[in-house]
C-alpha positions, 0 to 999 in steps of 0.5 A: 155570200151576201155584200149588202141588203136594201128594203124597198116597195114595188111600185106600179110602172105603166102596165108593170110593176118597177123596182128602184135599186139605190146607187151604192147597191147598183154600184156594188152589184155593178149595174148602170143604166142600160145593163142588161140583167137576167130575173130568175124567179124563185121559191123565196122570191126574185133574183136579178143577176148581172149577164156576163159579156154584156155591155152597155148598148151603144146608141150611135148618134149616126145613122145609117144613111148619115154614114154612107151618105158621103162615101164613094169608092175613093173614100171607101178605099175601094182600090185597096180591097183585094181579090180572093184567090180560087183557094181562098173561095174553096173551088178547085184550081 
């Protein structure tokens, strides 16, 4: 089944080639910047499908050392973390 069609030039991008994909047909096939697609090249060409359970990638502002920076075992809540008991860690009693 086939929603809408778009003619379009392949065009050099760097060492590659990129294909621009206008805003109503992204918008119908529900891609955005950052989604992530699988290509499938075939007899008749080229297929671009949308990957199911991916979402857009995060791009977290922090980085590591930003977020740890500050933490100690108050703040870490070290004293709420409990003990595992022997079951818990599979070893005989």
């Amino acid at each position: 089944m086939r929603f809408a069609k778009q003619e379009t030039t392949i065009q050099k991008w760097g060492n590659g080639f990129g294909l621009r994909i206008t805003k109503p047909l992204s918008r119908l096939a529900h891609f955005e910047a950052g989604t992530v697609v699988e290509v499938e090249v075939t007899k008749e060409g080229m297929m671009i499908k949308r990957l199911k359970g991916f979402k857009k990638k995060f791009n977290n502002p922090f980085s590591e050392s930003d977020l740890v920076n500050e933490l100690s075992p108050y703040t870490a809540h070290l004293d709420e973390l409990v003990t595992p008991l022997a079951t818990e860690m599979r070893e005989e009693v």
